[in-house]
Kinemage of the C-alpha trace (Angstrom):
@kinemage 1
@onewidth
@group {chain A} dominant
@subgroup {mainchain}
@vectorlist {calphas} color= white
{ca unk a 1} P 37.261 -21.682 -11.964
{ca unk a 2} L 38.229 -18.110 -13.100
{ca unk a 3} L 37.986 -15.091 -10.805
{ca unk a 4} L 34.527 -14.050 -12.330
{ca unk a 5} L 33.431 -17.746 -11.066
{ca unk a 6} L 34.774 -17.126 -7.422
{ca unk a 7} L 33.449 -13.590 -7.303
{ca unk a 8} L 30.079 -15.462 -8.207
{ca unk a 9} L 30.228 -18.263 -5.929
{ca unk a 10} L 30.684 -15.872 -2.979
{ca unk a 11} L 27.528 -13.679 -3.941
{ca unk a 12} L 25.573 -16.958 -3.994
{ca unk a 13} L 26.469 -18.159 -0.867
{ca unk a 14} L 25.904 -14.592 0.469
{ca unk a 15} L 22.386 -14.249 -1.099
{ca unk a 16} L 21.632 -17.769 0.533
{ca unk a 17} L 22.756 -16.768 4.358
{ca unk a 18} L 21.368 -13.249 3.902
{ca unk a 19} L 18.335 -13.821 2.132
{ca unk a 20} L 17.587 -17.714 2.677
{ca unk a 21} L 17.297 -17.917 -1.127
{ca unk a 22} L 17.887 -21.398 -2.485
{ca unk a 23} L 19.152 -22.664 -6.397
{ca unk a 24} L 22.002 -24.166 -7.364
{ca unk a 25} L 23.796 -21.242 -9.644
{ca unk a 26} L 23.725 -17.447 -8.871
{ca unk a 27} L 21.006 -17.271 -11.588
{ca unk a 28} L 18.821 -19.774 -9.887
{ca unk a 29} L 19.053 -17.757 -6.772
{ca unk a 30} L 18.473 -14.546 -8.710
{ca unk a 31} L 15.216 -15.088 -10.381
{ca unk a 32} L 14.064 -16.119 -6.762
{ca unk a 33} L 15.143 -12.870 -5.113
{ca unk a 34} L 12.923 -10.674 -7.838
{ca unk a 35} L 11.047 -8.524 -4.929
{ca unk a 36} L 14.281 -9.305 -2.021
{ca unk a 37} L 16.318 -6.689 -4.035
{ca unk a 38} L 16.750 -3.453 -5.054
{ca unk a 39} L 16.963 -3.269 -9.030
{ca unk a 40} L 20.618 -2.010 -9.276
{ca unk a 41} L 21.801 -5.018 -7.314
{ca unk a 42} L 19.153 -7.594 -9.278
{ca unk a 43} L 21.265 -5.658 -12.346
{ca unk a 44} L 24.409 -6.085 -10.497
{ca unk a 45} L 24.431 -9.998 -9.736
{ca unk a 46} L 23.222 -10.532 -13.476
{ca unk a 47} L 26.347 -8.941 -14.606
{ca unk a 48} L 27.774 -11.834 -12.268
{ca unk a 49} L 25.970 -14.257 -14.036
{ca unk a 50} L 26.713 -13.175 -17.149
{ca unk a 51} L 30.551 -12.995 -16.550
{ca unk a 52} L 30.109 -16.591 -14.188
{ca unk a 53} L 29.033 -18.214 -17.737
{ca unk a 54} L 31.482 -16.360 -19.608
{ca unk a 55} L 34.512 -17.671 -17.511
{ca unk a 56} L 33.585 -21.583 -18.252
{ca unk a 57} L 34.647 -20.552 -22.117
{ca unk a 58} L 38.544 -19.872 -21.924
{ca unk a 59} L 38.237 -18.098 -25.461
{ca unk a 60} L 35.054 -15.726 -24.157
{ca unk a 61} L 36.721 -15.313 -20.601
{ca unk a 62} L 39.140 -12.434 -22.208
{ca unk a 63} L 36.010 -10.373 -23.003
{ca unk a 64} L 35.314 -9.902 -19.284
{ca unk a 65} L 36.466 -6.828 -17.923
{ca unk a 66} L 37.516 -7.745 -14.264
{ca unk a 67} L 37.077 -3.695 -13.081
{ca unk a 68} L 33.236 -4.343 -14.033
{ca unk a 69} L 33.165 -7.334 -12.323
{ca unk a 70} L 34.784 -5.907 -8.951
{ca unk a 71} L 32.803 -3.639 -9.335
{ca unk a 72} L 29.425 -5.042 -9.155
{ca unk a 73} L 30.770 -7.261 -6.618
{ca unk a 74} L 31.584 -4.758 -4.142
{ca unk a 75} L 27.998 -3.009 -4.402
{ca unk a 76} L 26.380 -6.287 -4.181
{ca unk a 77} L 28.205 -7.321 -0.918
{ca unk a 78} L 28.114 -4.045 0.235
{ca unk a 79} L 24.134 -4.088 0.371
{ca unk a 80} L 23.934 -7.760 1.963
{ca unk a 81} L 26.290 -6.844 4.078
{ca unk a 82} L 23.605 -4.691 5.555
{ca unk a 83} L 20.891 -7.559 5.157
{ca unk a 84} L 20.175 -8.591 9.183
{ca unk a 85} L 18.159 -11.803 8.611
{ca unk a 86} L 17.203 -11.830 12.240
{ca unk a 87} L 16.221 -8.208 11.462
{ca unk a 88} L 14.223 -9.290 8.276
{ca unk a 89} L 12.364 -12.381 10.465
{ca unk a 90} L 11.170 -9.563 12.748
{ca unk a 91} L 8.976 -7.211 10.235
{ca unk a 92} L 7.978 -10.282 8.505
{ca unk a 93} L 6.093 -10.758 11.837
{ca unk a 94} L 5.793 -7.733 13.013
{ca unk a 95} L 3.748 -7.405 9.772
{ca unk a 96} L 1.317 -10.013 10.243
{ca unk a 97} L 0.745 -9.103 13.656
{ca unk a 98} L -0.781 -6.019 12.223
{ca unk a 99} L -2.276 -7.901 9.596
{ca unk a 100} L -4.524 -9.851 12.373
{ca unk a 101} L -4.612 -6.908 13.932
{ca unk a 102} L -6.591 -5.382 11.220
{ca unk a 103} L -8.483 -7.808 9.914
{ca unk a 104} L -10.030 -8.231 13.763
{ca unk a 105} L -10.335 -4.687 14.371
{ca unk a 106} L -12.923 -4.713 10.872
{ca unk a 107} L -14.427 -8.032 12.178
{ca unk a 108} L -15.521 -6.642 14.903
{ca unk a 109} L -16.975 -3.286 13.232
{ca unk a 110} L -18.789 -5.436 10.773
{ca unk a 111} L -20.300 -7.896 13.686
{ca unk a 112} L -21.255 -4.623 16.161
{ca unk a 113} L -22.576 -2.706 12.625
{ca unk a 114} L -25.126 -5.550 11.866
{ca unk a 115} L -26.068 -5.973 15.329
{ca unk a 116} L -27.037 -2.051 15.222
{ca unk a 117} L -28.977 -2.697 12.459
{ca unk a 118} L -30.560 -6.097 13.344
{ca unk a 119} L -31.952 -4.097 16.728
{ca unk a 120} L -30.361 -5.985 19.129
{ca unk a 121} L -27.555 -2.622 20.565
């Protein structure tokens, strides 16, 4: 495994605490996190992927430029750094809450409207 490799295998395992994305490579676990992340870090951790296949060829591994690849890895772990999965858990529910919320609040304006216009309120 060359650095490229390592600097991938930590991103996955990242992406699967953080996110709860599952896959066995980083680009498994990538096209699964489409709407999780922000382009520039779905750009970011394909760069890793790229380089991640790139480093199993000793003759292509000297292409890789390791500043690009340090790169990318510190603004990927930088933003799931910030990733609270407890956080994330929360709004998922929080959302539908509201959801039910809504769809009860219109229930009941739809069952009180045709009672108004059956005759019976």
């Amino acid at each position: 495994m060359g650095f490229a490799a390592d600097k991938a295998d930590l991103i996955a395992r990242m992406l699967e605490k953080k996110l709860g994305v599952g896959g066995k490579t980083l680009r498994a676990k990538l096209k699964r996190t489409r709407r999780l992340l922000p382009w520039d870090v779905r750009a970011s951790i394909e760069r890793l992927a790229d380089a991640e296949e790139l480093s199993a060829h000793p003759k292509l591994a000297s292409r890789m430029d390791p500043g690009a690849i340090e790169k990318d890895f510190s603004a990927v772990s930088r933003y799931l750094a910030k990733v609270d999965p407890a956080e994330r858990r929360r709004r998922r529910l929080l959302n539908l809450a509201a959801l039910v919320a809504f769809d009860l609040l219109v229930m009941f304006v739809i069952v009180v409207a045709v009672l108004v216009w059956r005759g019976y309120l």
